[in-house]
Backbone atoms as SQL, in Angstrom:
CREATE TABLE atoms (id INTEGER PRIMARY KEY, chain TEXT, resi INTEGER, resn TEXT, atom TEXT, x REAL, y REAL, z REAL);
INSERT INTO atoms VALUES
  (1, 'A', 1, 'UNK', 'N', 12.458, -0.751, 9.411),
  (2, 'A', 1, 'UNK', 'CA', 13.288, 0.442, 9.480),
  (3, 'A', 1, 'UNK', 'C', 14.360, 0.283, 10.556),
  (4, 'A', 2, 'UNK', 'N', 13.895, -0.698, 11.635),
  (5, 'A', 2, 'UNK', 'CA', 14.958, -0.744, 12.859),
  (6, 'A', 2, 'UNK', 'C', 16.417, -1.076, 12.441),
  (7, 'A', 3, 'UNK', 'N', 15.890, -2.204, 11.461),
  (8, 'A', 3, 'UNK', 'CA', 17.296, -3.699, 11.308),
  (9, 'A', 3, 'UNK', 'C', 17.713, -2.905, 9.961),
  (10, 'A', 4, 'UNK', 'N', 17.277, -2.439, 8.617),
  (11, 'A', 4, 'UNK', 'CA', 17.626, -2.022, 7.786),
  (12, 'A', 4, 'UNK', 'C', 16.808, -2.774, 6.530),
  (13, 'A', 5, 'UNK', 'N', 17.404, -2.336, 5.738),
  (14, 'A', 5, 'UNK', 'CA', 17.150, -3.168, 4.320),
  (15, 'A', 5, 'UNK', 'C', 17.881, -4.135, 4.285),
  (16, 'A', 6, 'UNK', 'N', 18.952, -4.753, 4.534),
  (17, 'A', 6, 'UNK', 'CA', 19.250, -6.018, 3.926),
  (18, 'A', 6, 'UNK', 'C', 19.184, -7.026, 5.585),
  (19, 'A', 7, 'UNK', 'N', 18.536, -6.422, 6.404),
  (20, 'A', 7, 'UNK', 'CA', 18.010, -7.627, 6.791),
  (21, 'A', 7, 'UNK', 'C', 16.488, -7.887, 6.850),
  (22, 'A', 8, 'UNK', 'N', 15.811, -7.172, 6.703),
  (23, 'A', 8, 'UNK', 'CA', 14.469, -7.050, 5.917),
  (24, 'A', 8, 'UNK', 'C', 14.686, -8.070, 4.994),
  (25, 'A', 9, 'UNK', 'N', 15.658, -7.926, 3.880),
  (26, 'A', 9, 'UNK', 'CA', 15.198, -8.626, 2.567),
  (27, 'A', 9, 'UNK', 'C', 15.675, -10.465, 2.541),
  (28, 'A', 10, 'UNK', 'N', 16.280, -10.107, 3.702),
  (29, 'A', 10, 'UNK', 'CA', 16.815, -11.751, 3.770),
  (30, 'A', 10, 'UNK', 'C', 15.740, -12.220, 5.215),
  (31, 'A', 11, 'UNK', 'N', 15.362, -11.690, 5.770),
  (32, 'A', 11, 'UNK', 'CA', 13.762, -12.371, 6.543),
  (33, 'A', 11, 'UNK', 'C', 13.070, -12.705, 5.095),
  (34, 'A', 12, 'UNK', 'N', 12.549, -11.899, 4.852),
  (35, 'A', 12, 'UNK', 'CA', 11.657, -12.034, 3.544),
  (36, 'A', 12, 'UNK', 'C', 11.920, -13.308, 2.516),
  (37, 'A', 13, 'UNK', 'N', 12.856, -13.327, 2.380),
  (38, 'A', 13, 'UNK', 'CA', 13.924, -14.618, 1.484),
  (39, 'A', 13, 'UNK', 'C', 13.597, -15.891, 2.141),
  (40, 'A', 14, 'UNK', 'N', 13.864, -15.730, 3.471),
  (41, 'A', 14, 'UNK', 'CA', 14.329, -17.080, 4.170),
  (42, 'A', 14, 'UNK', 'C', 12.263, -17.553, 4.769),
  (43, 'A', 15, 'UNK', 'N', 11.895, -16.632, 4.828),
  (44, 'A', 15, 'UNK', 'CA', 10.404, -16.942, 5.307),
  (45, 'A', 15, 'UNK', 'C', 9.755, -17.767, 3.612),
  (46, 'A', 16, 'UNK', 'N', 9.834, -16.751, 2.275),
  (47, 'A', 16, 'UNK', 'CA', 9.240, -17.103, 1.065),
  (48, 'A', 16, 'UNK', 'C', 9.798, -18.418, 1.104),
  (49, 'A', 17, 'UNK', 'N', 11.192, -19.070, 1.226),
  (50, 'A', 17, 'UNK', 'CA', 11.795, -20.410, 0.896),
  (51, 'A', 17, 'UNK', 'C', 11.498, -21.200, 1.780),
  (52, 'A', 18, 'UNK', 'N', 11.533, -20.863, 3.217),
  (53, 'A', 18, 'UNK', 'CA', 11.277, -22.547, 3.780),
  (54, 'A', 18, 'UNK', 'C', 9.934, -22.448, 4.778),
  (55, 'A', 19, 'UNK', 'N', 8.798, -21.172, 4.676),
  (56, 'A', 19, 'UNK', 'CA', 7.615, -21.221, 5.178),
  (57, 'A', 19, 'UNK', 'C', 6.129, -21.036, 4.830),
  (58, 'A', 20, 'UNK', 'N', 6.495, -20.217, 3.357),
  (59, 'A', 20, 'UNK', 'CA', 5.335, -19.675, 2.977),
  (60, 'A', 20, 'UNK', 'C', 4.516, -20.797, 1.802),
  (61, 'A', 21, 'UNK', 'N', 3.233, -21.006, 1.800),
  (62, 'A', 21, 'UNK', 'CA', 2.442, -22.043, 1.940),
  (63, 'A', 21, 'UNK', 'C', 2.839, -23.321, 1.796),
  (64, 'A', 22, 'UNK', 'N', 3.726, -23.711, 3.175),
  (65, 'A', 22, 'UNK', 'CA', 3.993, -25.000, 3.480),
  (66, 'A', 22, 'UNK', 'C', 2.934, -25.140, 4.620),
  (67, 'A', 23, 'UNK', 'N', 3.198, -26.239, 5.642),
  (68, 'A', 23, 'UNK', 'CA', 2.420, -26.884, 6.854),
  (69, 'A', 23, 'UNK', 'C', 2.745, -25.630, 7.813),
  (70, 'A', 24, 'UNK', 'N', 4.142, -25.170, 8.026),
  (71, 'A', 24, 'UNK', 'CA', 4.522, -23.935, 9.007),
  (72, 'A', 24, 'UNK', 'C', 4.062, -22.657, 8.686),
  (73, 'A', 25, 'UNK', 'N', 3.493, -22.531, 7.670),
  (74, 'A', 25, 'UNK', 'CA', 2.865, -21.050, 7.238),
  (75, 'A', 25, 'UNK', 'C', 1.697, -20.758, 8.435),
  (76, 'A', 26, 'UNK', 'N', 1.762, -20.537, 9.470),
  (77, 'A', 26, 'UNK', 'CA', 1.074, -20.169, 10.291),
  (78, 'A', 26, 'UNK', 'C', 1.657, -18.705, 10.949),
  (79, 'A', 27, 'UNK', 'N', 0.372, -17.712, 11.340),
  (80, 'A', 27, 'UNK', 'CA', 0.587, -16.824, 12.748),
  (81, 'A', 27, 'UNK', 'C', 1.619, -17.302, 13.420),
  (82, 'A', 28, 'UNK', 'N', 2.308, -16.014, 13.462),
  (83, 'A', 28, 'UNK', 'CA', 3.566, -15.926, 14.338),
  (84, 'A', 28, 'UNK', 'C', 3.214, -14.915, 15.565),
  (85, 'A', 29, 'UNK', 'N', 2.957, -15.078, 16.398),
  (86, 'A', 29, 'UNK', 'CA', 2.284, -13.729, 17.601),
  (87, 'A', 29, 'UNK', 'C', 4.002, -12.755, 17.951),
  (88, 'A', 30, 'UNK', 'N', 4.910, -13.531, 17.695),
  (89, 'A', 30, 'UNK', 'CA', 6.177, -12.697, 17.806),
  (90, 'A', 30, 'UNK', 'C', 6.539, -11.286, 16.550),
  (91, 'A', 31, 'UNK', 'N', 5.601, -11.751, 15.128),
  (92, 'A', 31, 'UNK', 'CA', 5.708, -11.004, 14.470),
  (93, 'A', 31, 'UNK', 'C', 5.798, -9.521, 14.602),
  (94, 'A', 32, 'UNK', 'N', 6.886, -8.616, 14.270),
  (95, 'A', 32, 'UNK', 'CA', 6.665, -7.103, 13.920),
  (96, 'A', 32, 'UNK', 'C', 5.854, -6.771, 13.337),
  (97, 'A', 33, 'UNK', 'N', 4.419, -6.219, 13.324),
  (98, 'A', 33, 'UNK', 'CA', 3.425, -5.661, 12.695),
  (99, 'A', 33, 'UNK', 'C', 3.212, -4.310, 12.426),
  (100, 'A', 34, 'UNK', 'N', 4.034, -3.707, 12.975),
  (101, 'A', 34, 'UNK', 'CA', 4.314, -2.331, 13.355),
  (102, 'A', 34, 'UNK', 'C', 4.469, -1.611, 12.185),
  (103, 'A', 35, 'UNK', 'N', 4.946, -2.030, 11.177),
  (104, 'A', 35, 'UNK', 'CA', 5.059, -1.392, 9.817),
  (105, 'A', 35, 'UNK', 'C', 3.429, -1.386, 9.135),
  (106, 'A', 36, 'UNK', 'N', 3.136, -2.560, 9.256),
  (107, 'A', 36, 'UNK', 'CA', 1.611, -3.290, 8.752),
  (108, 'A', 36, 'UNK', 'C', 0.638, -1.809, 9.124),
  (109, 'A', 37, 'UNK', 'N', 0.749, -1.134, 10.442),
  (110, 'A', 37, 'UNK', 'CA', 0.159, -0.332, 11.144),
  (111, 'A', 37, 'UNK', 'C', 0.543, 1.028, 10.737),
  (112, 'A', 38, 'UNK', 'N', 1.504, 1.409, 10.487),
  (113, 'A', 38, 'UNK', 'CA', 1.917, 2.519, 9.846),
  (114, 'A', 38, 'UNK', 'C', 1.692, 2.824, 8.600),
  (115, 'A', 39, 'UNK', 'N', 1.346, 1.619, 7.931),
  (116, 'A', 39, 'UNK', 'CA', 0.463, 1.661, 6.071),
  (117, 'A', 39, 'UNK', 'C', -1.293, 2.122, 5.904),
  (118, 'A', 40, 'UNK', 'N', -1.457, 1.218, 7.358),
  (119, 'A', 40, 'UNK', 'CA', -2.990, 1.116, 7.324),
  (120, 'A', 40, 'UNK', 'C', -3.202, 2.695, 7.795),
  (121, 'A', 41, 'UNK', 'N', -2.498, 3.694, 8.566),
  (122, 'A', 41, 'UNK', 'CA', -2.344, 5.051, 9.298),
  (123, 'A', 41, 'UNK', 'C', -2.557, 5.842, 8.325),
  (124, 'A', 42, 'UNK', 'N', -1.579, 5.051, 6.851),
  (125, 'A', 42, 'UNK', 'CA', -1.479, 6.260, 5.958),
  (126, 'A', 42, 'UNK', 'C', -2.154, 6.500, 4.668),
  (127, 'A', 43, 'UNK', 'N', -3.210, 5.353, 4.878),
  (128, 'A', 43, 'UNK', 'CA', -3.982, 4.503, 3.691),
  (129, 'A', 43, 'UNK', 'C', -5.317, 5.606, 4.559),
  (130, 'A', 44, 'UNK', 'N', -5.510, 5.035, 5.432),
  (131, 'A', 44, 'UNK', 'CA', -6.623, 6.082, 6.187),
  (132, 'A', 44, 'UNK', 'C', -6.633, 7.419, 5.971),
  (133, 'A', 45, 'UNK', 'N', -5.851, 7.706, 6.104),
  (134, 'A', 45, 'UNK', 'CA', -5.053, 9.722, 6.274),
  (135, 'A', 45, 'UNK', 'C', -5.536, 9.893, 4.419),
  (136, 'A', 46, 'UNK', 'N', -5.191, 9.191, 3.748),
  (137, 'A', 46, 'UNK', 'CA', -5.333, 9.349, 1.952),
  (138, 'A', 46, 'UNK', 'C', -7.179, 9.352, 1.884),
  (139, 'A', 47, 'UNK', 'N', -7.450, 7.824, 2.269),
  (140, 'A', 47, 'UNK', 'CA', -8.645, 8.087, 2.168),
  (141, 'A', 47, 'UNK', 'C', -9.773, 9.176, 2.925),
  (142, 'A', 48, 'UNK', 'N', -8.936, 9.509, 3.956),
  (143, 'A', 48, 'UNK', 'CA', -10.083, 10.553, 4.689),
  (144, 'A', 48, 'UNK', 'C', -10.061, 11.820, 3.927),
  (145, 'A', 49, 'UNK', 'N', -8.526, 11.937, 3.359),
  (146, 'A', 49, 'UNK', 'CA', -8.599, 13.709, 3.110),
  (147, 'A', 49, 'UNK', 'C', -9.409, 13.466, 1.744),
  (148, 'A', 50, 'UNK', 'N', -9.171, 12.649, 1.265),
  (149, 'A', 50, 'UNK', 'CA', -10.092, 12.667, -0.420),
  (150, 'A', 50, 'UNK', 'C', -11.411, 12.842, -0.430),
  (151, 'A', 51, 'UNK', 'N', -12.500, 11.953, 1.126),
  (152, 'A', 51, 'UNK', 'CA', -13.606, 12.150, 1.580),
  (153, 'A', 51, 'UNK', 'C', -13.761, 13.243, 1.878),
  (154, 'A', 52, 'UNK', 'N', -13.268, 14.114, 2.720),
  (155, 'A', 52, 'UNK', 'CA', -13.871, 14.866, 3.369),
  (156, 'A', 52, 'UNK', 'C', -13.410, 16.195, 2.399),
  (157, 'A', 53, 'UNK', 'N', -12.154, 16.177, 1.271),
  (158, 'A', 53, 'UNK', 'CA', -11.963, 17.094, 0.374),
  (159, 'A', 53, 'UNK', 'C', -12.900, 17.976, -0.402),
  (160, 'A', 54, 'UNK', 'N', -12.986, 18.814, -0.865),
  (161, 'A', 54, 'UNK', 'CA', -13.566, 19.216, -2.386),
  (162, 'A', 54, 'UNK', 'C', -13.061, 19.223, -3.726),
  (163, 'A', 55, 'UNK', 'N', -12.206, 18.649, -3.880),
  (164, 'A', 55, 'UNK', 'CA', -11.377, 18.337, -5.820),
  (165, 'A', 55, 'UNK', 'C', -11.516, 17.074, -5.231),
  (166, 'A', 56, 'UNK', 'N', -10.849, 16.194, -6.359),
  (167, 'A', 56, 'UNK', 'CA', -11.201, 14.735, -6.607),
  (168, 'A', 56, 'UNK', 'C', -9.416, 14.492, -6.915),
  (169, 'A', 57, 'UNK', 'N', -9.220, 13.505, -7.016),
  (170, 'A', 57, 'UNK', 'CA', -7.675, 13.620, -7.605),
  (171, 'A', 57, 'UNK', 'C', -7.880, 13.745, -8.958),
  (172, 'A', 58, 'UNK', 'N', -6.779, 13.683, -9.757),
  (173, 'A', 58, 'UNK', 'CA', -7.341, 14.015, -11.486),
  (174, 'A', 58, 'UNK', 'C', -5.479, 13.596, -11.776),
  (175, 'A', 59, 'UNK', 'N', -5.517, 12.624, -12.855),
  (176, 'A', 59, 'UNK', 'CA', -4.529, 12.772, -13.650),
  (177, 'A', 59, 'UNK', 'C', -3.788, 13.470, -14.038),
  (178, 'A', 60, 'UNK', 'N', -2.113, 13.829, -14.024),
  (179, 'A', 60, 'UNK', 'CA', -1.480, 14.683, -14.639),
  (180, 'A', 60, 'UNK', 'C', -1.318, 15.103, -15.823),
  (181, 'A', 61, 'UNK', 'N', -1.560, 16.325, -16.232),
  (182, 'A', 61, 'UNK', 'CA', -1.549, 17.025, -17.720),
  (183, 'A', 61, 'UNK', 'C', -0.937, 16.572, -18.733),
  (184, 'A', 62, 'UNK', 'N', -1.435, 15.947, -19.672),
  (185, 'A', 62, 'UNK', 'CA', -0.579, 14.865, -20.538),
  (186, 'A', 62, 'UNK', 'C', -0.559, 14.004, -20.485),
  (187, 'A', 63, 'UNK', 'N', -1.441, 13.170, -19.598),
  (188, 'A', 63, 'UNK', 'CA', -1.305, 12.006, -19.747),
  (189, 'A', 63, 'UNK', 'C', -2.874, 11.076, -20.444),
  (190, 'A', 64, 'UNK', 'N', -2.570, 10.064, -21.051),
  (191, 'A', 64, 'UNK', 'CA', -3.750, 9.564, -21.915),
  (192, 'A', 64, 'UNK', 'C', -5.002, 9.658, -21.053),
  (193, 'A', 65, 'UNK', 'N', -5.059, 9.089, -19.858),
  (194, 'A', 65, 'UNK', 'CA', -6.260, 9.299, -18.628),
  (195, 'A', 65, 'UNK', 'C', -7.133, 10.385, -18.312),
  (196, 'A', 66, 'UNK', 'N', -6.315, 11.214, -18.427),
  (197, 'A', 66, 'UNK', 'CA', -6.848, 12.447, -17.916),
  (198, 'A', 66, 'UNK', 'C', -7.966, 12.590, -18.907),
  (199, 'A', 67, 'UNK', 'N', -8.096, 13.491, -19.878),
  (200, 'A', 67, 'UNK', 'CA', -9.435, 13.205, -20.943),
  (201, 'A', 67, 'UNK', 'C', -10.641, 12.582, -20.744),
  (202, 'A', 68, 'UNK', 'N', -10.131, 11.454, -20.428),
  (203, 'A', 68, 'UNK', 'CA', -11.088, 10.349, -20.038),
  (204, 'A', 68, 'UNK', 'C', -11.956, 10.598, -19.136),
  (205, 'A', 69, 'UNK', 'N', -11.009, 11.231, -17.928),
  (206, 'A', 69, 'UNK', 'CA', -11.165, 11.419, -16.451),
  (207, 'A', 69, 'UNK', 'C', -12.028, 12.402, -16.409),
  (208, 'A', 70, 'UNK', 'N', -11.779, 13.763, -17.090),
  (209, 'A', 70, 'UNK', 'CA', -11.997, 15.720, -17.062),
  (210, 'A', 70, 'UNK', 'C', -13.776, 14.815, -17.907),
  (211, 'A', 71, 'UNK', 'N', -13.730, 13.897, -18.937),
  (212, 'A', 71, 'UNK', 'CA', -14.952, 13.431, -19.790),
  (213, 'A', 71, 'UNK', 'C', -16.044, 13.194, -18.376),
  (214, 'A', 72, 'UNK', 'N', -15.864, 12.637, -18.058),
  (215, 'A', 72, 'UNK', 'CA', -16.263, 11.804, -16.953),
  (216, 'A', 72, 'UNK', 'C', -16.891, 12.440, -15.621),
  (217, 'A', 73, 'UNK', 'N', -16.207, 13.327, -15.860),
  (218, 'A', 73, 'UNK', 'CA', -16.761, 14.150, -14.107),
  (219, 'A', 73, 'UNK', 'C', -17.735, 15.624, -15.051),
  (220, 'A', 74, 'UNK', 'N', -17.454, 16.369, -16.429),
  (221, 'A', 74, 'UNK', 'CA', -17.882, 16.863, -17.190),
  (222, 'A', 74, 'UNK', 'C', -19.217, 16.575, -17.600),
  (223, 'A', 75, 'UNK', 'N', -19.450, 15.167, -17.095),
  (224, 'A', 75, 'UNK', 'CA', -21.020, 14.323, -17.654),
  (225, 'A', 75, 'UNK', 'C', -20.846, 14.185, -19.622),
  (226, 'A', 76, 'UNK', 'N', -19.753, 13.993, -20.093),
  (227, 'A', 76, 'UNK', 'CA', -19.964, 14.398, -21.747),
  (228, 'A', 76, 'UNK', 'C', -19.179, 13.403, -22.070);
């Protein structure tokens, strides 16, 4: 978010082409992880409220799943 999107996408570019599973594909301790940490924040926050919720999530109305889904928690 600091640098933007197009330099995001050209790290990304230049790491996939001349590092990723070669001999240099190693830990970088300089790496920005900071994003990595803000996913895992919000992956947690999803999974806690669903735990500790009372509804379940459920498919949107119309869609082929749902049926399946409403079958399923229905016991039928």
């Amino acid at each position: 978010m600091e640098h933007g999107a197009e330099w995001t996408l050209a790290r990304r570019a230049d790491y996939i082409a001349n590092r990723y599973h070669k001999p240099s594909d190693e830990f970088d301790p300089t790496w920005d992880l900071t994003g990595a940490l803000d996913d895992l924040e919000l992956l947690f926050r999803v999974g806690y409220r669903i735990a500790a919720g009372v509804e379940w999530p459920n498919w949107r109305e119309g869609n082929e799943f749902r049926a399946i889904r409403d079958a399923d928690l229905g016991g039928g």
